[in-house]
C-alpha positions as CSV (number, residue, x, y, z in Angstrom):
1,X,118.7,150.9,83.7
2,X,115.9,148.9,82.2
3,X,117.0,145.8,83.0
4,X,117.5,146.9,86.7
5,X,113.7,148.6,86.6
6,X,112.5,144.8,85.4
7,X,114.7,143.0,87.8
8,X,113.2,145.2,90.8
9,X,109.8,144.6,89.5
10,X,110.0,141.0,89.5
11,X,111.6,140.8,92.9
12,X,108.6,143.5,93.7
13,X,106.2,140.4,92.0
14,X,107.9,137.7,94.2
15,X,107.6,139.9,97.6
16,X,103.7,140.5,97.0
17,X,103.1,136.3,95.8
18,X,105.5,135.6,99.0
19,X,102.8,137.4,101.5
20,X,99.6,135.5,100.7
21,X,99.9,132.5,103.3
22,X,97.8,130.7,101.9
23,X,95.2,130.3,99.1
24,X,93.5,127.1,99.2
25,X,92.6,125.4,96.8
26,X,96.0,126.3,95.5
27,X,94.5,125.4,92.1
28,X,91.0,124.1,90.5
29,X,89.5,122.5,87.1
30,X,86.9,123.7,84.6
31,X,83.9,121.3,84.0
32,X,82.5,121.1,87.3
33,X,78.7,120.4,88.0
34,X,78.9,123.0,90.9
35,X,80.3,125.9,89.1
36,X,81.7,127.9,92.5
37,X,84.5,127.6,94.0
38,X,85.1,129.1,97.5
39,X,89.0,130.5,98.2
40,X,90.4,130.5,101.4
41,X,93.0,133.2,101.4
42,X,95.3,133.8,104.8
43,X,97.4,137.1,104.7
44,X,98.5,140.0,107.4
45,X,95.3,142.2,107.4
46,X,94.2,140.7,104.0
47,X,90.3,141.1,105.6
48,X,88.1,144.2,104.0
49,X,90.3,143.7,101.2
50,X,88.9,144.5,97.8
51,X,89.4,141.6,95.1
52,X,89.7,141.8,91.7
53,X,89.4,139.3,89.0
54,X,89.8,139.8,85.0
55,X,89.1,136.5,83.3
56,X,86.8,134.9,80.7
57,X,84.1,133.1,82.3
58,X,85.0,133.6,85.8
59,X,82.9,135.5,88.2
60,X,83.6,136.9,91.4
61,X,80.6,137.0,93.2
62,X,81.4,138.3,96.8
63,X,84.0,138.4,99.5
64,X,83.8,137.6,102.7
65,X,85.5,138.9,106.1
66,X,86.2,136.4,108.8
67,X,86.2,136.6,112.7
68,X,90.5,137.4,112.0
69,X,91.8,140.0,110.1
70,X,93.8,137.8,108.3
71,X,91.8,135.8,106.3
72,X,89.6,136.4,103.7
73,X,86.8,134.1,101.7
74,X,86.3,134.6,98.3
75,X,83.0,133.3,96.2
76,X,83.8,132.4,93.1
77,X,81.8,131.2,89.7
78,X,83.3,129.2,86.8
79,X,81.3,128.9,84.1
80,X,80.8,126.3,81.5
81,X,82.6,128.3,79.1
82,X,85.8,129.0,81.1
83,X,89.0,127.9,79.6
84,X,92.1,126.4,81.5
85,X,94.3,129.0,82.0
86,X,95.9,131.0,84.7
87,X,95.1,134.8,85.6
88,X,95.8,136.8,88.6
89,X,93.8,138.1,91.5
90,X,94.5,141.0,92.6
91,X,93.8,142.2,96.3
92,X,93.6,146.4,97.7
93,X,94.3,146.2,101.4
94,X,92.7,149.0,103.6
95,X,95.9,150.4,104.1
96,X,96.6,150.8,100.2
97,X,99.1,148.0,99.7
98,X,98.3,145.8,96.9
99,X,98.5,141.7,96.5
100,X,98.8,139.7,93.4
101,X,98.5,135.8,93.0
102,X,98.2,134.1,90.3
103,X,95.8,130.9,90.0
104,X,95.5,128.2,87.7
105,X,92.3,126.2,86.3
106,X,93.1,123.4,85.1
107,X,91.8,120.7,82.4
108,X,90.1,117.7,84.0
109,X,92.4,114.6,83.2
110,X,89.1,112.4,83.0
111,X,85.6,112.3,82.7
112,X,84.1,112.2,86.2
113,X,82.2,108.8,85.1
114,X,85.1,106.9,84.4
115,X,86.5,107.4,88.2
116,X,85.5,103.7,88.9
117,X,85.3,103.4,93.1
118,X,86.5,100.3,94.5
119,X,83.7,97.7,94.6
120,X,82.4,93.3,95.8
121,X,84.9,92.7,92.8
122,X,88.1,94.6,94.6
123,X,90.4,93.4,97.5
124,X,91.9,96.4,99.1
125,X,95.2,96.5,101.1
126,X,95.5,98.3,103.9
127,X,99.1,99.9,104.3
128,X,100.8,101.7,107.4
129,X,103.0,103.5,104.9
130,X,105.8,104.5,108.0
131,X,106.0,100.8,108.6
132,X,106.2,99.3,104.6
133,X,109.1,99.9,103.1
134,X,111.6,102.7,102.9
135,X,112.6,103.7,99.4
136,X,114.1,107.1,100.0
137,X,116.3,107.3,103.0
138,X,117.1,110.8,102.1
139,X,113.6,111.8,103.2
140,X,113.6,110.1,106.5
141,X,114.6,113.3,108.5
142,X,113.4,116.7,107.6
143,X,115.2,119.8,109.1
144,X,112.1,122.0,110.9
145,X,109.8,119.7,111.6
146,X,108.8,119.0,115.4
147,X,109.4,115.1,114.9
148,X,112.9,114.9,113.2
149,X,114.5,111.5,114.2
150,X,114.0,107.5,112.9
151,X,114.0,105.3,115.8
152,X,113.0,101.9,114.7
153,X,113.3,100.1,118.3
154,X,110.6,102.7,119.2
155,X,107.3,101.3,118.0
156,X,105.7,104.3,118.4
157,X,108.6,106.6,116.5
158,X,108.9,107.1,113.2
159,X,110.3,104.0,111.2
160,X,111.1,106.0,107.7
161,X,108.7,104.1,105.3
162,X,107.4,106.4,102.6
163,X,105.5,106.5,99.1
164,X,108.7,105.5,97.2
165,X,108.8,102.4,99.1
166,X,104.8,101.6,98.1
167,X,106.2,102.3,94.4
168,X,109.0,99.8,94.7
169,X,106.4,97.4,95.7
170,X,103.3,97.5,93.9
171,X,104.7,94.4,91.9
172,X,104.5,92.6,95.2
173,X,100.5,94.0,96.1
174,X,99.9,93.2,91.8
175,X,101.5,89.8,92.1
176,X,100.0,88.7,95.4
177,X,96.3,89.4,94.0
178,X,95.2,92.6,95.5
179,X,93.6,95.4,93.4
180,X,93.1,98.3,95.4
181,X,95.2,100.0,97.5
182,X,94.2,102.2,101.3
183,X,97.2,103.9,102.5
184,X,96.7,105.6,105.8
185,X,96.9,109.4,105.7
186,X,99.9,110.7,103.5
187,X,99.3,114.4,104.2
188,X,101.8,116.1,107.0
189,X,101.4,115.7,110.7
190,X,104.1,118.4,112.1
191,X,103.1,117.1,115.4
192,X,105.9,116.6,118.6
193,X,105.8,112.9,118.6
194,X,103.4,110.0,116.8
195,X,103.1,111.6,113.4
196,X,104.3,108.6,111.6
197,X,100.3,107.5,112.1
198,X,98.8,110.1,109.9
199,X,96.0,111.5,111.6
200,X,96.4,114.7,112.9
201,X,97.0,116.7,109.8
202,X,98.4,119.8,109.7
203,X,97.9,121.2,106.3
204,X,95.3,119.5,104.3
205,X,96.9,120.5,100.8
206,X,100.4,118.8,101.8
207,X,102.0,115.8,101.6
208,X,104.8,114.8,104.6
209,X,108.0,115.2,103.0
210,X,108.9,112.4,105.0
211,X,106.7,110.2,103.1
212,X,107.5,112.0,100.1
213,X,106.1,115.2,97.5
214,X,102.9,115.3,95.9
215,X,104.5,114.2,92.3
216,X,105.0,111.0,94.5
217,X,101.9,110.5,95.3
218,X,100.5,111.3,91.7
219,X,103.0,108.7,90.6
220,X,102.0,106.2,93.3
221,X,98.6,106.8,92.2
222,X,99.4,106.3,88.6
223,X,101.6,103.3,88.6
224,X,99.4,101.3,91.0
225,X,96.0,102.6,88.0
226,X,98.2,101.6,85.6
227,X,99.0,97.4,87.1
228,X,94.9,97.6,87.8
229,X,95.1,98.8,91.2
230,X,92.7,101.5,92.4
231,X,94.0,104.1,94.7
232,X,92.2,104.9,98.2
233,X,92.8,108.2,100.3
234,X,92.3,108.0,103.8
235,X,91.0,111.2,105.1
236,X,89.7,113.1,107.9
237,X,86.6,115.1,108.3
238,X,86.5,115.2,112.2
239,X,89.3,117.0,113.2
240,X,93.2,118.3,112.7
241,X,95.8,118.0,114.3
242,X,97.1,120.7,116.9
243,X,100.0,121.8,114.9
244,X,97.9,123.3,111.9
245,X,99.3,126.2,110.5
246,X,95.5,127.4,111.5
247,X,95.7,127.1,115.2
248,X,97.8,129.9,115.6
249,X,95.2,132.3,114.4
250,X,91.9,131.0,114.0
251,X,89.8,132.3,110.7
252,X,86.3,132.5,112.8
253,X,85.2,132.1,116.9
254,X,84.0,128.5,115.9
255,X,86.2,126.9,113.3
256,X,87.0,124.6,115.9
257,X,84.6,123.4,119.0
258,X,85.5,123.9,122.2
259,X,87.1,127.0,120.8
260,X,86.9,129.6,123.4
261,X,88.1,127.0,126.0
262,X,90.8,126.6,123.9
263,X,91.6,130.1,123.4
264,X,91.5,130.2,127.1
265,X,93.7,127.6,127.9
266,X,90.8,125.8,130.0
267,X,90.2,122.3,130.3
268,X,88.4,120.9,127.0
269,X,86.1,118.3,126.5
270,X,87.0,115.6,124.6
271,X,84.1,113.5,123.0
272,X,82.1,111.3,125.2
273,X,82.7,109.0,121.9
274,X,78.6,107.4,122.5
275,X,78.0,107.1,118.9
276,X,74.4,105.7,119.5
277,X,73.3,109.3,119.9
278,X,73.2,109.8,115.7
279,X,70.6,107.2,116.1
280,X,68.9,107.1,119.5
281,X,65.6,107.9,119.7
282,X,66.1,109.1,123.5
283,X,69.4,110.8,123.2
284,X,69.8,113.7,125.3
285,X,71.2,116.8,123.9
286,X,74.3,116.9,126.3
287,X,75.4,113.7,125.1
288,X,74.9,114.0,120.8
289,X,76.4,117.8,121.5
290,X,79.7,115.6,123.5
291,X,79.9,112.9,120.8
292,X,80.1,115.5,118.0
293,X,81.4,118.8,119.7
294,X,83.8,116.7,122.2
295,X,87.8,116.9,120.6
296,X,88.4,113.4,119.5
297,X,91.6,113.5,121.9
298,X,93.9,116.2,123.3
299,X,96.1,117.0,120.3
300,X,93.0,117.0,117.8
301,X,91.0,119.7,117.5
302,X,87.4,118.8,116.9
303,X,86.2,120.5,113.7
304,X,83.3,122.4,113.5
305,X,81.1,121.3,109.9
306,X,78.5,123.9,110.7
307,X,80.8,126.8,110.0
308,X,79.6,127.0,106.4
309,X,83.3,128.4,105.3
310,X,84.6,125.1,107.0
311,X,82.1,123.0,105.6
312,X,83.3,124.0,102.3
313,X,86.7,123.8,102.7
314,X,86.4,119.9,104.0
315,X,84.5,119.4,100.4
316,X,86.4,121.2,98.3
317,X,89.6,119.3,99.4
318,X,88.3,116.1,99.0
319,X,87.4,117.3,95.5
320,X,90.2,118.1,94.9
321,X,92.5,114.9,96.3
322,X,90.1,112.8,93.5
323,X,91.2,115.4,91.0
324,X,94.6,114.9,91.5
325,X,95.3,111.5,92.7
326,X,92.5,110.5,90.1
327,X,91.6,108.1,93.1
328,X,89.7,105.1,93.5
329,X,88.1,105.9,96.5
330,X,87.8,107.7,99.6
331,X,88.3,105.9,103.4
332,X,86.5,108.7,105.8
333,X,87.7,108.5,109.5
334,X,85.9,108.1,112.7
335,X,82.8,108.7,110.6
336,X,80.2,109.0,113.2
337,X,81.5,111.8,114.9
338,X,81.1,115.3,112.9
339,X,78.1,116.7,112.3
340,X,76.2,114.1,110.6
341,X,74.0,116.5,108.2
342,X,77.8,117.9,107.0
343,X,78.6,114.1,106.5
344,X,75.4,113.4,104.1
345,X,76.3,117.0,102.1
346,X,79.8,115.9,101.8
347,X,78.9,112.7,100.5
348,X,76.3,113.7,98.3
349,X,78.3,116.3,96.6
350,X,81.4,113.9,96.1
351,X,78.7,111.1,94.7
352,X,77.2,113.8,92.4
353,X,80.4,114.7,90.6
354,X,81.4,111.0,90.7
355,X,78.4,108.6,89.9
356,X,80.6,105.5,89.9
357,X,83.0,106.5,92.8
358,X,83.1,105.1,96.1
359,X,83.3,106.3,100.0
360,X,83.6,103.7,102.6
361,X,82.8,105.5,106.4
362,X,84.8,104.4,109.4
363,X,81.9,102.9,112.2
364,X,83.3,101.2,114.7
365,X,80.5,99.5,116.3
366,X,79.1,95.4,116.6
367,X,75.8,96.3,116.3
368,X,74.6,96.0,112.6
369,X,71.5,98.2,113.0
370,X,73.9,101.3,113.8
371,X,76.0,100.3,110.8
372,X,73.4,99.7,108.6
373,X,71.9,103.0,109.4
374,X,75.0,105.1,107.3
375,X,74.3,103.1,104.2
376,X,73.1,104.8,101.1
377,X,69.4,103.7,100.7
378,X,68.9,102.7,104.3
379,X,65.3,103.4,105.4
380,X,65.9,105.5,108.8
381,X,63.2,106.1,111.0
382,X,64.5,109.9,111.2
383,X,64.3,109.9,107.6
384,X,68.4,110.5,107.3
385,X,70.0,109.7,104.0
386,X,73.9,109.3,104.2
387,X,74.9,109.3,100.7
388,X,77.5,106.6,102.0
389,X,77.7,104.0,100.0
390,X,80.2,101.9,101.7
391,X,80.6,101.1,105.1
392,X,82.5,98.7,107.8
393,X,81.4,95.3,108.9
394,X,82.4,95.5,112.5
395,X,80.0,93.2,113.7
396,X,81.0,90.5,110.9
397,X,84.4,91.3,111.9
398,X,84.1,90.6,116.1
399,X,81.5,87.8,115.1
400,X,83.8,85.6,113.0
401,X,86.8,85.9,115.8
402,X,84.4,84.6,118.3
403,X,83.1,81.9,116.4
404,X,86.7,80.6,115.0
405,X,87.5,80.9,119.2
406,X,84.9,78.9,120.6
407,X,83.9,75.6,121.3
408,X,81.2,74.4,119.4
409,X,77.8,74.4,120.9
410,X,73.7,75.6,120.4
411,X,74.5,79.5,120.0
412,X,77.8,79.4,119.9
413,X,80.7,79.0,117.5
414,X,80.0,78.4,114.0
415,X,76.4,79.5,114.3
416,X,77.2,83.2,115.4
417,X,78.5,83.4,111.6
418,X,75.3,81.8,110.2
419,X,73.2,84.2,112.1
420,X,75.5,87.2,111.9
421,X,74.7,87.1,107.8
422,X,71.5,86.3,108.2
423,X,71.6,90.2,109.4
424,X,72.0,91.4,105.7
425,X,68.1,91.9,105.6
426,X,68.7,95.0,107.3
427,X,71.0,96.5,105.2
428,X,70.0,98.4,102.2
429,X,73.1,97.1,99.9
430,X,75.0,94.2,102.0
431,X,77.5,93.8,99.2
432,X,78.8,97.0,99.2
433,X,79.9,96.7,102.9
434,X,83.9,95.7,103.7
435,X,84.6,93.1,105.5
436,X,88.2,92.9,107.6
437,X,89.7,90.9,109.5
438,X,91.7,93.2,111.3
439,X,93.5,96.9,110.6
440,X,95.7,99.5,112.1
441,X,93.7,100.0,115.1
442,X,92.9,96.6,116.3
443,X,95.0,93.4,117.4
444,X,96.0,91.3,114.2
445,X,93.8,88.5,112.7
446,X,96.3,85.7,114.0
447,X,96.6,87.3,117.8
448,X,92.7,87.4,118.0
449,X,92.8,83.9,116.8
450,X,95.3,82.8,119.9
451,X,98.0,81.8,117.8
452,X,95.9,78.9,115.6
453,X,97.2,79.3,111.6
454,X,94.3,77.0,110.9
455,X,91.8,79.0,112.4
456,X,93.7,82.3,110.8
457,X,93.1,80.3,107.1
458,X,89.7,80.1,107.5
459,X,89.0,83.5,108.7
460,X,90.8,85.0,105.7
461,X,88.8,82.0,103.7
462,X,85.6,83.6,104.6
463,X,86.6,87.0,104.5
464,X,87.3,86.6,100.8
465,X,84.5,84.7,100.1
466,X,81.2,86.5,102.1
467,X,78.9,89.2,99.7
468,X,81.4,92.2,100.7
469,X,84.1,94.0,99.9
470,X,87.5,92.5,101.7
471,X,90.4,94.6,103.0
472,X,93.4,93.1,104.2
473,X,96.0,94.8,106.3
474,X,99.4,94.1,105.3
475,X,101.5,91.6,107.2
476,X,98.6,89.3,107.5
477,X,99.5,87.1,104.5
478,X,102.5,86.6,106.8
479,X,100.6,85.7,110.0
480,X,102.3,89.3,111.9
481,X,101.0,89.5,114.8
482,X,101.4,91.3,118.4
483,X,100.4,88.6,121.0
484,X,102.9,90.2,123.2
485,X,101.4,93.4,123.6
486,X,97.7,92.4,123.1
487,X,96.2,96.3,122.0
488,X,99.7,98.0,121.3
489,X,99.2,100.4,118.6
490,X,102.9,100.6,118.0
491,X,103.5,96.8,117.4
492,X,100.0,96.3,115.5
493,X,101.7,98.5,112.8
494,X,105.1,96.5,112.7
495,X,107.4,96.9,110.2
496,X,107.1,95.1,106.7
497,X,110.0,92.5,107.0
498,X,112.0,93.2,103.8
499,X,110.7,96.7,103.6
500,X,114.0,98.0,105.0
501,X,117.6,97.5,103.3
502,X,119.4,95.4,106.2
503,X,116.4,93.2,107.0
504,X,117.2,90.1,107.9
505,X,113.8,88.4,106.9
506,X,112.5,89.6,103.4
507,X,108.9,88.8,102.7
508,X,108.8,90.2,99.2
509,X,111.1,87.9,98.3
510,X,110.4,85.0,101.0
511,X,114.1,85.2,102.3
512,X,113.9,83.8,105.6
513,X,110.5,83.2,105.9
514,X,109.0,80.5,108.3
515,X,107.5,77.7,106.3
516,X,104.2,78.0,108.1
517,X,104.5,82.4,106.8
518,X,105.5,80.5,103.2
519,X,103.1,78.3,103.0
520,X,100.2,81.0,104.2
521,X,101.8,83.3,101.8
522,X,101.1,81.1,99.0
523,X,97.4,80.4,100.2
524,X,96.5,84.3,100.0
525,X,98.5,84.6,96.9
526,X,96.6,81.8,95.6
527,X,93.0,82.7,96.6
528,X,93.3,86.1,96.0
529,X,94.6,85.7,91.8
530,X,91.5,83.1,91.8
531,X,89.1,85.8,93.1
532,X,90.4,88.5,91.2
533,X,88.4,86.5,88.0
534,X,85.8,85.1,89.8
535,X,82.1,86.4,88.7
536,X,80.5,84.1,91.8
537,X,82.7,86.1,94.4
538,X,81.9,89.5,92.9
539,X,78.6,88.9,92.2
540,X,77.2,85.9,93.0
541,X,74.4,84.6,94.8
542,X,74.8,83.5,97.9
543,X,73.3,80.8,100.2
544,X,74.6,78.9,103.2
545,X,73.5,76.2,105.6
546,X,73.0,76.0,109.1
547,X,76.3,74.4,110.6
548,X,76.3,71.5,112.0
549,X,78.6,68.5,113.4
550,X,81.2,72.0,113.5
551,X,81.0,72.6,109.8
552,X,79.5,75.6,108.3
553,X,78.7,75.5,104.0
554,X,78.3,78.6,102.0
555,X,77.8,78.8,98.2
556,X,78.4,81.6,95.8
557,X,76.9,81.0,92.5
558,X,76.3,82.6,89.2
559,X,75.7,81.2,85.9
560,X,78.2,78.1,85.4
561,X,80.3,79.0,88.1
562,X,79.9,77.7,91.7
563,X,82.8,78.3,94.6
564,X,81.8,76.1,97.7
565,X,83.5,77.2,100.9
566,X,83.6,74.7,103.9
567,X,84.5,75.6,107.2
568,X,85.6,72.4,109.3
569,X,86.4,72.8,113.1
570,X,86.7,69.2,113.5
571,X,90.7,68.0,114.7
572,X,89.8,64.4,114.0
573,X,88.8,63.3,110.3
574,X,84.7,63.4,108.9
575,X,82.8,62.7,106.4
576,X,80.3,65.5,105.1
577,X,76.5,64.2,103.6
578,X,76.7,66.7,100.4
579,X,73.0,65.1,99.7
580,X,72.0,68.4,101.9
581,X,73.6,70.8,99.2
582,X,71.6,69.2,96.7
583,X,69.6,72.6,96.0
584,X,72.6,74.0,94.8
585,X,73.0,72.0,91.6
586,X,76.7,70.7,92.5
587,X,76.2,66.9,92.1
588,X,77.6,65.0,89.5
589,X,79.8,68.1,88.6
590,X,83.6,68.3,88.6
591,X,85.0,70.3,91.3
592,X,88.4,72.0,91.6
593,X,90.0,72.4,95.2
594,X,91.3,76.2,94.6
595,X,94.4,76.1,96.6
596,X,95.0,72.8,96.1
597,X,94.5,72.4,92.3
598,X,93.4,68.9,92.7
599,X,89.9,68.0,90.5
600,X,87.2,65.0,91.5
601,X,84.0,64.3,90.7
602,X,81.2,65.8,93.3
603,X,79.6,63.3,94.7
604,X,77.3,61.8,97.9
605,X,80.0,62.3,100.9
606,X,83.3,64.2,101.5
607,X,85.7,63.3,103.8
608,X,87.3,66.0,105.7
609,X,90.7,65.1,107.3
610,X,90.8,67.6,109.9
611,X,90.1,71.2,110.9
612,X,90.8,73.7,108.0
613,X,88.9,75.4,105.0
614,X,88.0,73.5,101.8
615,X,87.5,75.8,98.8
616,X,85.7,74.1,96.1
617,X,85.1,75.9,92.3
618,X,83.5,74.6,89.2
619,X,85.4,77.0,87.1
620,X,88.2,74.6,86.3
């Protein structure tokens, strides 16, 4: 009988645990510099609750009702002195039924100082993890969810890569030089079609199981720490996707904007997407209110940041993704869009646990005043401070394409390059920006570039070389491209050659390979391992020269070491006057071609056989 009495009280246990929806954050740490913690809880008719909690040095310090019944918000404080541990909270419903769930605080795993962000001496690799490699094809379909087939002829289905695939591969990212790593979002998108992209999340405390489980990502996240290779989570502030769990019954009237339209079934208003208005001096109302309040598109409700409970939320998950992941770094998207006071307190708080972390912010626009203006340390005439420290060189990005494209003349070609850096005396910390040649949203580096492998070279030669941070998206070190669909989403993020079993072509292993994808191969490979120990790349000063006869110098110097990049658009052989260089000390010295390997004396002239990039060190 007292077996049977225990038995029904730990089914009893199970059946109360089973009817709390969800508590988010499903877990914390101790040690924090903010000592509360707000809990989401979602339950039938869990509001007007009353909580209880019965544990040493935690404080519940009020509750809080929502516009539903069935949520409640609890205020929390965890003292210096509280231990990790795990103790229940216990909830009293208005109609006398009683909840228990038990929560855990955890120990930190590191100090907050020693999460090192990526940085001028990283390259980061941008991965489309449904089109990488498939390492568990028992995970490709998942019973339940709304997008439940592989179609790989479908560029815009799911293809099955996943997080084991990144695992089996993180030799390959090591090997070929890179030492960070920016997946795009890993968290589930239960959405009818298109999930495989990642950014309409539907539960932002869960992995896809079609990528994979969380211990996946923990173990992605601590195999690529432990080759050197710093972890980047791409996340999203502005909006969720239509199929979260939340949807169905909204926690307040203006969780989301546009809400009551949306309640309604009326026509919504999707963001004007005239992200001038953060900064524009003559904005009207109408149009900031669209940019920020306007749903990104159909299927993504536009969160609202000024819902203090929301507001919250969004920072307490990113908290605790760097707890977990023990991440490298955060990628924010489409940063310009929520509300840009949220943005700064988001940042801010992340920077304040972190001190050495770092947060690069999606803003898609060419001119670098507006980009410049989300930079930590930027001096705004509205007086805004970001708490950014990273952002995205757009206008660097468009402005070496055009140059590499056109004929040489006055203002055009190499001189948009010269000019375009000569723009860093806007920005409050140039070197902290990320330079790109391309990523998942906008036509590959070698399909901007018509086709031309030379001119790819030297874009990727001066991407690696300028005062940034570089990113790379995968496939380029194989010149993919999608000049057939010039702006196809679906064939921009093209499968990984080799990343599924039957592949024909293998480009971890170079089976099958063209020699012209071999041989650019091994020029990434080679410049990437060389800049991976490079001082002047990381940290060097830089100076360049005015181009001229359709070449364009820049140096990188510190100390002993000097790398000299030359950018020839010359078919027909030249000979370059170094006399003009002599400012930077070179002459006389012994230079090392860094793909090449070949040494020789630097002298008065250099002949230049044709079009191409020259990379020149003195570190031999």
């Amino acid at each position: 009988m007292k077996c049977l009495v225990i038995l029904l009280f730990a089914l009893l246990s199970t059946d109360l645990n089973a009817q709390i929806k969800h508590l988010e954050p499903p877990n914390w740490w101790v040690g924090f510099k903010d000592q509360q913690l707000q809990l989401l809880v979602n339950a039938d008719n869990i509001g007007g609750a009353k909580v209880k909690i019965e544990y040493a040095g935690v404080e519940l310090l009020d509750t809080h009702n929502a516009d539903s019944p069935n949520y409640l918000f609890l205020n929390l404080q965890i003292n210096q002195d509280a231990k990790a541990g795990k103790f229940n909270i216990e909830f009293l419903l208005s109609n006398g039924k009683k909840l228990s769930y038990t929560y855990e605080l955890k120990s930190r795993e590191n100090k907050p100082e020693n999460l090192v962000g990526f940085n001028s001496s990283d390259v980061i690799y941008l991965i489309t993890p449904d089109r990488f490699a498939n390492g568990n094809l028992g995970t490709d379909v998942v019973k339940g969810l709304k997008e439940n087939s592989i179609d790989r002829n479908n560029d815009y289905a799911r293809h099955g890569g996943d997080i084991r695939g990144m695992i089996n591969h993180l030799d390959y990212i090591d090997d070929m030089g890179f030492t960070a790593l920016w997946s795009s979002p890993l968290l589930i998108n239960d959405m009818p079609s298109q999930s495989y992209h990642g950014y309409a999340i539907t539960d932002y405390y869960k992995v896809d199981p079609r990528f994979g489980s969380l211990d996946d990502y923990i173990e992605l996240s601590n195999k690529s720490r432990s080759k050197g290779i710093k972890l980047i989570m791409d996340q999203v502030a502005n909006h969720c996707g239509l199929g979260h769990w939340w949807m169905k019954d909204l926690p307040f009237k203006d969780w989301v904007n546009n809400q009551e339209d949306f309640s309604n079934n009326t026509p919504l208003s999707n963001s004007n997407h005239r992200r001038t208005t953060n900064q524009d001096l003559y904005a009207s109302n109408y149009d900031e209110e669209l940019l920020s309040n306007g749903w990104f598109v159909s299927g993504m409700p536009d969160l609202n940041q000024r819902n203090k409970f929301l507001a919250t939320y969004i920072i307490q998950n990113s908290l605790w993704w760097i707890e977990t992941l023990q991440l490298g770094g955060i990628r924010q998207d489409t940063y310009p869009y929520p509300d840009k006071k949220f943005m700064a307190n988001w940042a801010g708080t992340i920077m304040n646990e972190y001190p050495n972390f770092n947060i690069v912010g999606e803003e898609w626009s060419y001119n670098p005043l507006l980009v410049g203006y989300w930079q930590h340390g930027a001096v705004n005439k509205d007086g805004y401070e970001s708490n950014l420290k990273t952002t995205m060189d757009f206008p660097m990005q468009s402005i070496i394409s055009q140059a590499l494209n056109e004929t040489e003349e006055w203002d055009r070609g190499l001189i948009k390059i010269y000019e375009g850096l000569a723009n860093d005396f806007h920005y409050a910390d140039p070197e902290s920006i990320m330079i790109f040649s391309d990523n998942h949203d906008m036509d590959r580096i070698l399909t901007q570039l018509h086709e031309d492998v030379e001119n790819t070279k030297m874009a990727m030669s001066l991407i690696l070389t300028l005062p940034r941070i570089p990113q790379i998206y995968y496939g380029t070190e194989i010149l993919m491209q999608n000049s057939a669909r010039p702006g196809d989403h679906g064939l921009i993020r093209t499968d990984f050659p080799g990343g599924w079993k039957d592949d024909e072509v293998n480009a971890f292993t170079g089976k099958n390979l063209t020699p012209e994808q071999k041989d650019m191969q091994s020029f990434m490979k080679t410049l990437l391992n060389y800049r991976k120990t490079s001082k002047a790349l990381s940290e060097g000063k830089t100076t360049h020269f005015a181009p001229y006869n359709g070449i364009y110098a820049l140096f990188r110097v510190i100390d002993e070491e000097i790398v000299m990049v030359i950018i020839n658009k010359n078919d027909e052989p030249i000979e370059l006057d170094l006399n003009k260089f002599n400012e930077i000390g070179l002459q006389d010295k012994t230079v090392k071609n860094i793909i090449s390997g070949e040494s020789f004396t630097f002298g008065e002239t250099l002949l230049l056989s044709g079009k191409g990039s020259i990379l020149l060190t003195t570190k031999l």
